[in-house]
LUMTI-800370 format. One record per residue (C-alpha): residue in three letters; y, z, x. Coordinates in steps of 0.02 Angstrom, whole numbers, plus 50000, padded with zeros to 5 digits. Example, Ala and Ser with C-alpha at 12.3 -4.5 7.8 and 13.67 -1.06 7.14 Angstrom:
BEGIN
Ala497755039050615Ser499475035750684
end
This chain:
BEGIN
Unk501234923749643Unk501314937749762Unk501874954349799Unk503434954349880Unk504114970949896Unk503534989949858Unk504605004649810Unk504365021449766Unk505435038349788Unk504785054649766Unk502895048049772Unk501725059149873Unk502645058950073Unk503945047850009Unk505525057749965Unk507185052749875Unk507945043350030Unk508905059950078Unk508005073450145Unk506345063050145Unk506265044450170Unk505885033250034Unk504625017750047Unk505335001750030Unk504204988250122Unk504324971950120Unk502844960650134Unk502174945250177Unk501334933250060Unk499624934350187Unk498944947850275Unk499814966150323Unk498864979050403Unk499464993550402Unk499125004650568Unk499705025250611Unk498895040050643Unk498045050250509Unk499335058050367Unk500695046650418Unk500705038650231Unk499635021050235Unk498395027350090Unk499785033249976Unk500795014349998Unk499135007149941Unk499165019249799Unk500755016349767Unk500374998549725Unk498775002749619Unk499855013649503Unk501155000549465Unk500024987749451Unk498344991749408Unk496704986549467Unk495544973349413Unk493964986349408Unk494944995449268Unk494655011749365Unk495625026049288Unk497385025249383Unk498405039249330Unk499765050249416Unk499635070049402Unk500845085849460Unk500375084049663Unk500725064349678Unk502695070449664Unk503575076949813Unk503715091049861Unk504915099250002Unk504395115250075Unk504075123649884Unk505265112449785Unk504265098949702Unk505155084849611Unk505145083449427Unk505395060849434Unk504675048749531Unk504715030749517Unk503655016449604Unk504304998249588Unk503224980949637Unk504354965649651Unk503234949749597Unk503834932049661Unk503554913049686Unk502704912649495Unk502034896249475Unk502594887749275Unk501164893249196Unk501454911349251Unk503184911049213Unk503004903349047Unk501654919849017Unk502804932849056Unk504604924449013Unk505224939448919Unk504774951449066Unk505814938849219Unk507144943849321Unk508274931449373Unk509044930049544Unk510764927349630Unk509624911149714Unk509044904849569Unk507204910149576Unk506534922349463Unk505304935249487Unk504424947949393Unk504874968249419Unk503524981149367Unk504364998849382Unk503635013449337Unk504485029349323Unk503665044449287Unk504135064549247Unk503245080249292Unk503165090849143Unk502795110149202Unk501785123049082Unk502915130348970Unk502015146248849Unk500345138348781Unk501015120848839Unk499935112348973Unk500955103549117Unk500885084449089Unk501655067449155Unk502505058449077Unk502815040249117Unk503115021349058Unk503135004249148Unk504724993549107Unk505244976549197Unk506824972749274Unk507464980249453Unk507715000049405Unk506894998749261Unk508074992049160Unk507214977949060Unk505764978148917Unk504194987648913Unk502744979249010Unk501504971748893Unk499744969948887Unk500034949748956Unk500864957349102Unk499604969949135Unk498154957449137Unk499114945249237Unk499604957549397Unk498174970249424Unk497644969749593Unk495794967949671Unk495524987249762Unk494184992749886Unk494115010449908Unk493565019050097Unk492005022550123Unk491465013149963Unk489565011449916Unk489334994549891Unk487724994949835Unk488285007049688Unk489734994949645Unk488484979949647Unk487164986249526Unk486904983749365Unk487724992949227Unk489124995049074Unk490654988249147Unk489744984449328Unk490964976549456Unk489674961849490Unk489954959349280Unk491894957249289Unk491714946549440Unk490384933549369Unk491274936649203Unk492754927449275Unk492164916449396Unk492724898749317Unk491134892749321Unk490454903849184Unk491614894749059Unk490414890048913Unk488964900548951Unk489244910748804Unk488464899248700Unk486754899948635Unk485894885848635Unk484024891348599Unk483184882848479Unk482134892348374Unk481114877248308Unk480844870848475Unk480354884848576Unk479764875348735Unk481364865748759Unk482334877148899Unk484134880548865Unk485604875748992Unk486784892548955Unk486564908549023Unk486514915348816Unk485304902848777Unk484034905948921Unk484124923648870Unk483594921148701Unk482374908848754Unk481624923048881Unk481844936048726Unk480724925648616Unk479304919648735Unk479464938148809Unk479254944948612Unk477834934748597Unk476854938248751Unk475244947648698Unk475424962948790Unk477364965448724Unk476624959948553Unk475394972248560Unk476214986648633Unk477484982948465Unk476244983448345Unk475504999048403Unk477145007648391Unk477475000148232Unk475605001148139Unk474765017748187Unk476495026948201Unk478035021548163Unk477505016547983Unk476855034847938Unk478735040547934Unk479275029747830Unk479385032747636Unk478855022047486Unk480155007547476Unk480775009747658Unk480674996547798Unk480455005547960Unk480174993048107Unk480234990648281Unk480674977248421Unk480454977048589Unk481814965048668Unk482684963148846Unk484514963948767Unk484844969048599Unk486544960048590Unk486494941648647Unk488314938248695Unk488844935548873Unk489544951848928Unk487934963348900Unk486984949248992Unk487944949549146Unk487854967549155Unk486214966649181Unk486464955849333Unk486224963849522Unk486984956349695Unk485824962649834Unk485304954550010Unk483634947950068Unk482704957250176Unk483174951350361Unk481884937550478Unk480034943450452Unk479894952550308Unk479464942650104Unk481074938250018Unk480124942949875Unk479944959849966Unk481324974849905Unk482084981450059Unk483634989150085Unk484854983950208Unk486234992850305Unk487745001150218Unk488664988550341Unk488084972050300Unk488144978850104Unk490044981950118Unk490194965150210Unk489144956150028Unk490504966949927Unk491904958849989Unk491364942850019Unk491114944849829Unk492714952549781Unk493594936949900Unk492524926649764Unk493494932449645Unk495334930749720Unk494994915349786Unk494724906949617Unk495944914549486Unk497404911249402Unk498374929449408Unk498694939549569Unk497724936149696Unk498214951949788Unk496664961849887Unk496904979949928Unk495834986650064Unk495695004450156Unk494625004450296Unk493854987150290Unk492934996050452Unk491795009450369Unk489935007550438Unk490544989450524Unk489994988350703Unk491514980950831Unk490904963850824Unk490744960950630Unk492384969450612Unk492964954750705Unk492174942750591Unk492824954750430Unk494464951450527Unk494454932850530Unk493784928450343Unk495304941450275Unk496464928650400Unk495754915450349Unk495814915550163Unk497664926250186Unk498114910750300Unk497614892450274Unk496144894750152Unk494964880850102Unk495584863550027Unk495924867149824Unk495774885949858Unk497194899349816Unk497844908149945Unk497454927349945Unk498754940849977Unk498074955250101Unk498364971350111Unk497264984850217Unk497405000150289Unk496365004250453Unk496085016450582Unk495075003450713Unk495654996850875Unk494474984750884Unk495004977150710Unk496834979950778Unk496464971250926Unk496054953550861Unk497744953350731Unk499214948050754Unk500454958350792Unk501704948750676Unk500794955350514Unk500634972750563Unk501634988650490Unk501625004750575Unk501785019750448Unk502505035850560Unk503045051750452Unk503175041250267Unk504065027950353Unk503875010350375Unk504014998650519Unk503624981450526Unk503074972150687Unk503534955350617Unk504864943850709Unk506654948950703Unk506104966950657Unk505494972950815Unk506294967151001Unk504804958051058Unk505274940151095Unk504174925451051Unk503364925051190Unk502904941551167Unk501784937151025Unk500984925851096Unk500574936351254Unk500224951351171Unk498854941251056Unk497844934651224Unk497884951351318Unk497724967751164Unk496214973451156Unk495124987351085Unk495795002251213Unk497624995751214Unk497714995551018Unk497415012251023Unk499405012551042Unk499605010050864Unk498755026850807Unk499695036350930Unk501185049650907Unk501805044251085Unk501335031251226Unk501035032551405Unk501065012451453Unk500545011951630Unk500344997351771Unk498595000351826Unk496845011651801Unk497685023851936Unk498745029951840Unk497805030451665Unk496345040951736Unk497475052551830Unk498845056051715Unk497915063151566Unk497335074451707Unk498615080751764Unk499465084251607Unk498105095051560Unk498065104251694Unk500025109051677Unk499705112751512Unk500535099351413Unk498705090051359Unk498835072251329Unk497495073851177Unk498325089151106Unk499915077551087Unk499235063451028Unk499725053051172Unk498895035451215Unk498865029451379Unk498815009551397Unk498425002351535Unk499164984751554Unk498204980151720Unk499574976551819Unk500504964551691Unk501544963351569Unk502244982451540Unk503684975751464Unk502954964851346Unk501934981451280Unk503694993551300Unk504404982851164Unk503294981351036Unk504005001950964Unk505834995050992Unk506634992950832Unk507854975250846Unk509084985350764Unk509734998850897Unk510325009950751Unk508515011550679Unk507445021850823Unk505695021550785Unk505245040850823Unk503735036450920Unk504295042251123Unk503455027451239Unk503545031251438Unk503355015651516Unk502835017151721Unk503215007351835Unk503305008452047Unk504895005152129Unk504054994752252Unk505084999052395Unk504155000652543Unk504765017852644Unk505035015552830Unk503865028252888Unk502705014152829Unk503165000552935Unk501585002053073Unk500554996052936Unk501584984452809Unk501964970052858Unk503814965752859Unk504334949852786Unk505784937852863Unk506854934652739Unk506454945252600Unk506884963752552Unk505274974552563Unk506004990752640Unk507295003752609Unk507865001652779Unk508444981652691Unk509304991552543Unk511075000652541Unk510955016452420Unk511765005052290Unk510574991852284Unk509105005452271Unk510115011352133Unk510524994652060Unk508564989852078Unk507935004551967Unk509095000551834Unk508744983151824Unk506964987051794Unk507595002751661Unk508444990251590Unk507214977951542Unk506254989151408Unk507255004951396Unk507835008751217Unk507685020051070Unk506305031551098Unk505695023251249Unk506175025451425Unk505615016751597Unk505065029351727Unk505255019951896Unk504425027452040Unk505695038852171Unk505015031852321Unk503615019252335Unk502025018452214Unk501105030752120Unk499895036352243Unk501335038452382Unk502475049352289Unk500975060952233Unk500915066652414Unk502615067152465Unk503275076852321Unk501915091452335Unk499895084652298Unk499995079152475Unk498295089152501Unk497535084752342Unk498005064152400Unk497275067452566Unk495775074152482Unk495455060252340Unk495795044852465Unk494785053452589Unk493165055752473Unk493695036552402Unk493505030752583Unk491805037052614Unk491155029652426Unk491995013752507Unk491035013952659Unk489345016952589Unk489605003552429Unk489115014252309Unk489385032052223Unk489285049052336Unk487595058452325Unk488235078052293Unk487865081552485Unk488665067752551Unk490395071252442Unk489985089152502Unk490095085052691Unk491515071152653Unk492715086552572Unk492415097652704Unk492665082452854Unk494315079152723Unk494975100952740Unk494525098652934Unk495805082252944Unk497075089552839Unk497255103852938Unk497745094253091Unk498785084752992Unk499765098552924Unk499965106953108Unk500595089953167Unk502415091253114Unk502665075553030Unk504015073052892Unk503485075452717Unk503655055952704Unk502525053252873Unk501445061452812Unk501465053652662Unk501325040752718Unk499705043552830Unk498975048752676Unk499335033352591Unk498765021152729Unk497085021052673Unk497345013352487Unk498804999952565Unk497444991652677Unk496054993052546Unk494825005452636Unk494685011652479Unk495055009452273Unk496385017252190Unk495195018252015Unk494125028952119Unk495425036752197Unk496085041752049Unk494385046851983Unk494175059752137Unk496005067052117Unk495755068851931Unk494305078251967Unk494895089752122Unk496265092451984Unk495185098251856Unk494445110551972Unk496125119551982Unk495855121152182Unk497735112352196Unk498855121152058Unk498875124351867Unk500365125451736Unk502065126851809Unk501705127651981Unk500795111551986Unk502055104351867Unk503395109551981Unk502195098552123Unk502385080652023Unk503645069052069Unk504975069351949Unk504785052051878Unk503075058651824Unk503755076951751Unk505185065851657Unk503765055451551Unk502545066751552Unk504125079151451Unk504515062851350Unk502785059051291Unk502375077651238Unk504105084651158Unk503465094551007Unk505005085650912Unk505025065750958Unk506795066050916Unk507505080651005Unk508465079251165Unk507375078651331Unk507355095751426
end
C-alpha cells in the first residue's frame, strides 16, 4: 500500500482552484523530494498528508482558523484534504473492506478525505473547527474507523528535530512505539520468572525484569534502605490495625509497555574513548541513529510504510547527506531481499542532497503549485536524465531553489553577469536568480528541465539560457584561422542564414518561460566591447594578460602598474580610428589565442565593474549588448508572467 495521490483546497497556500491553485500531486510509490524556494508550499503538502492521515508518534494533529485560506482579508470558512491509498495487498483489503473504493480498472483503493469548517466567534462562543474524515473520493462514503486509522498513519520527522529528545526514555517515548512493534518483540510480554527458582534467568523481556526486580529487592543495600523507610518512619504514621508499607522496585507495573519506556537508543562514544564511557555525540550523527531507527520501523510492518521527512539535511555535513541520500533510495527503491519497500517523501532546501537524486523523483513547489520532473511531465528527453544525473552537482542544483535561472556556457559569464546586474541595478541576489554554469556543455539539456511537456501549462519560473553565436566577425580574420570547407565567418553567411542560425539554436530550448539569448555578434567577451565596455574589456584582458605572464595572481603594485600600462594602450587605441568591431576585435585577440583566461578575465572586469569607474544603472545598462539586457530583463521581471519590456 501506498500513497498515491494528495488533495486539498483551501488548505494554508492552496486555494479553491480559482483564484488560488489547489494541490493535487501525484506521487510515486518510492522517493519524491520536493525542492523550491522558501514559502513556496513544500511544508504545508507534508502537512497536508499528516492531517488526513495521521502519524505513527500520535503527536497531536489538529487543524485551527489560520490553516484555511485566506485571500487578501477573505479567509475561507471549508477546506478539505483528500489521500488516495492504492495497490492494498488481501490482507489490507480484507481490514478495511467497508471503507474501499472501487475503480473503473478494477482495482480498488482506499480514500481518506477530510473536510473541515471554520467556525468564527459568535457572542460568548469561541471560534472552533469543525471536521470529520469519511472514505470514498469527495467524501462520499462511511466514516473512517479506528481500523483505518491504525492501518494508514504515516512515520513523520519534523525539521530540525532533536533526536536525542525523541530517543530517550519516557511515557509514550518514540524508541517505545518503535521496539513496541518491531516483530521481533512478539511474545516478550510474557513473564516467565520463576519465583521458586530465583537463579534460573528468564528468556522474555517481562520475565528478566522481574527477575532483575527480585534479586534487585533483595540486594542488601536496597533491602536496607527499605527497611529504614519502613521501620523507624513509615510505621509511626500508621494507626492501630493499618498496614502501611513500602517497596522499592525498578517498575511498578510489569507488562511490556512501561518496560520499553524505560529503554534509551544512544551512540558509543567515537575511536579512543570507553564504550562504557557517557559521551555525547553530534546533533548530526544523532539525527542520522533517528532515522535509521524510524527506517526500522517502516521497513518491517504490515500498514503504511510511508516516511515523511522535512529537511533530512539539518546539522548533516555534504558528504553524509549523500549517504542520508542513498539509504532513503535504497530502501524507497530495491530494498533488501524479504524487506517492504518504503514510500518517501521529504522536503529539502540542500543542493548537495539535490545533487545526487534523480531528477525523475523530484517536484518543484513554485507559488502553491506543483510540478513534477518525472518523464512525460517535463520536456527533457531520456537522455536527458541520464545526462543530467552524471553532470548536477551541488552549485548547479541550486537551480531548483531559484525564482529565475541564468543557465550559462562557461565561468565567464557566471562571474561577470551577477556583476553587472548589480551594478545596473537589477541585483541577481535581490531577484532570486541562479546562475548555472554548464561548463561549456549541455545548456540545453539544463534549459529543459523548467519546460512543462504540456505547452499549455508554463511553469512561471523565467530561465535565460546563453549561448554565443559562434560566428567569427571578419575584422577577426588576421588571427582566426579560416577553415576550407566549413562556415566560420560572417563573410561565409548571407543575412538569412545568420538569421536562420540563431533560430535554430532558439529553437532547441526556447519555450514557456524560457528563452535562448544567442550572442549578436561573436562570443561573450567580443560583444562586451563592441557594444559599449570596450574600455572596461581592454582593461580586464589586459590585467588577465599580465596574471598570465607571471603564472600566478597580481601583487597590488604590479596590477597597479598593469592598469595604468592598460589606460596608456587604450588611449592609442581609441585615437587610432578603428571601427567599433576592429577594435573589438583587438581587444578580443588576447583571450582567442589564450594569452590569457577568460575566468580571470571575467574576475578583473567584474571587479573594474564593481568599482563603478565604467558606468552604473541605466547608463551602463544602456552599454550591454542587447542579448545580455534581454535576459538580464527576463530573469529579474518583478512579475514572472508579465510581458517582457
Amino acid at each position: 500500500m501506498y500513497l498515491k495521490r494528495i488533495r486539498a483546497q483551501n488548505f494554508r497556500v492552496f486555494g479553491d482552484g480559482k483564484g488560488a491553485p489547489a494541490l493535487d500531486w501525484e506521487l510515486s510509490s518510492g522517493l519524491n523530494i520536493l525542492v523550491g524556494e522558501n514559502d513556496a508550499g513544500k511544508t504545508a503538502v507534508i502537512d497536508a498528508i499528516r492531517q488526513v492521515l495521521w502519524t505513527t508518534s500520535y503527536e497531536s494533529v489538529r487543524l485551527f482558523e489560520h490553516d484555511f485560506h485566506i485571500d487578501g482579508n477573505s479567509r475561507a470558512n471549508s477546506l478539505f484534504i483528500e489521500a488516495t491509498l492504492c495497490d492494498l495487498n488481501t490482507d489490507q483489503q480484507a481490514a478495511v473492506l467497508d471503507w474501499l473504493t472501487y475503480e473503473a480498472d478494477g482495482t480498488c483503493s482506499l480514500v481518506v478525505h477530510l473536510f473541515a469548517r471554520w467556525i468564527a466567534p459568535r457572542g460568548n462562543r469561541r471560534g472552533r473547527v469543525d471536521a470529520i474524515a469519511r472514505a470514498g473520493r469527495d467524501g462520499t462514503g462511511p466514516e473512517i474507523g479506528a481500523v483505518v486509522r491504525e492501518m494508514v498513519r504515516s512515520t513523520y520527522l519534523r525539521p530540525l528535530r532533536d533526536a536525542e529528545a525523541e530517543l530517550r526514555p519516557g511515557r509514550m517515548s518514540r524508541l517505545s512505539q518503535i521496539l513496541g512493534a518491531h516483530q521481533k518483540i512478539d511474545g516478550q510480554n510474557h513473564n516467565d520468572f520463576v519465583v521458586t527458582d530465583p537463579p534460573t534467568i528468564p528468556t522474555k523481556l517481562v520475565g528478566l525484569m522481574a527477575f532483575a526486580q527480585h534479586h534487585i529487592g533483595e540486594h542488601e543495600v536496597i533491602k536496607g534502605v527499605q527497611n529504614d523507610i519502613n521501620d523507624n518512619y513509615l510505621s509511626k504514621f500508621a494507626f492501630a490495625g493499618d498496614n502501611l508499607t513500602s517497596r522499592i522496585r525498578i517498575a511498578p507495573d510489569l507488562s511490556l509497555t512501561p518496560i520499553l519506556e524505560k529503554f534509551e537508543l544512544t551512540l558509543l562514544p567515537s575511536n579512543g574513548i570507553d564504550p562504557d564511557e557517557r559521551c555525547t555525540r553530534g546533533l548530526g550523527y544523532n539525527n542520522s541513529l533517528f532515522m535509521a531507527t524510524e527506517l526500522v520501523l517502516l521497513r518491517d510492518g504490515d500498514e503504511l510504510g510511508l516516511l515523511l521527512i522535512e529537511e533530512p539535511e539539518a546539522h548533516l555535513h555534504p558528504q553524509l547527506q549523500e549517504r542520508v541520500m542513498r539509504l532513503l533510495e535504497q530502501h524507497a527503491d530495491t530494498p533488501e531481499e524479504g524487506k517492504r519497500r518504503v514510500q518517501v517523501v521529504l522536503s529539502t532546501h540542500s543542493p548537495s542532497l539535490v545533487a545526487g537524486a534523480d531528477i525523475d523523483s523530484m517536484t518543484l513547489v513554485h507559488k502553491g503549485q506543483t510540478y513534477s520532473l518525472a518523464p512525460e511531465k517535463t520536456k527533457l528527453k531520456k537522455s536527458d536524465y541520464s545526462f543530467l544525473q552524471r553532470f548536477i552537482d551541488a552549485t548547479k542544483a541550486n537551480l531548483f531553489f531559484a525564482r529565475a535561472v541564468a543557465i550559462v556556457e562557461g565561468p565567464a559569464e557566471a562571474i561577470l553577469l551577477p556583476a553587472l546586474s548589480d551594478a545596473v541595478g537589477r541585483s541577481f541576489s535581490k531577484h532570486g536568480v541562479s546562475v548555472v554554469n554548464v561548463g561549456g556543455v549541455g545548456l540545453y539539456h539544463y534549459a529543459r528541465i523548467l519546460q512543462r511537456a504540456e505547452d499549455a501549462v508554463v511553469m512561471p519560473i523565467p530561465v535565460a539560457c546563453l549561448t554565443d553565436r559562434d560566428v567569427v566577425p571578419n575584422e577577426a580574420g588576421d588571427y582566426v584561422e579560416k577553415p576550407a570547407k566549413k562556415k566560420r565567418f560572417e563573410s561565409d553567411y548571407s543575412a538569412a542564414e545568420l538569421a536562420q542560425l540563431v533560430q535554430r539554436k532558439e529553437e532547441r530550448a526556447q519555450g514557456g518561460s524560457t528563452i535562448v539569448c544567442v550572442s549578436d555578434r561573436w562570443t561573450f567577451e567580443y560583444d562586451l566591447a563592441l557594444h559599449g565596455c570596450a574600455e572596461l574589456m581592454h582593461a580586464a584582458i589586459q590585467l588577465a594578460v599580465c596574471a598570465n605572464e607571471r603564472g600566478e595572481r597580481l601583487t597590488d603594485d604590479e596590477e597597479l602598474a598593469a592598469q595604468k600600462q592598460a589606460r596608456e594602450e587604450w588611449g592609442a587605441l581609441a585615437k587610432a580610428g578603428h571601427s567599433p568591431e576592429k577594435l573589438a576585435a583587438i581587444i578580443y585577440r588576447p583571450l582567442q589565442e589564450h594569452n590569457a583566461s577568460k575566468a580571470i578575465t571575467a574576475q578583473y572586469a567584474a571587479y573594474l565593474v564593481a568599482s563603478g569607474q565604467y558606468g552604473v544603472g541605466d547608463a551602463l545598462y544602456k552599454k550591454l549588448p542587447p542579448y545580455l539586457r534581454r535576459a538580464i530583463e527576463h530573469v529579474t521581471r518583478t512579475s514572472p508572467l508579465a510581458p517582457e519590456a
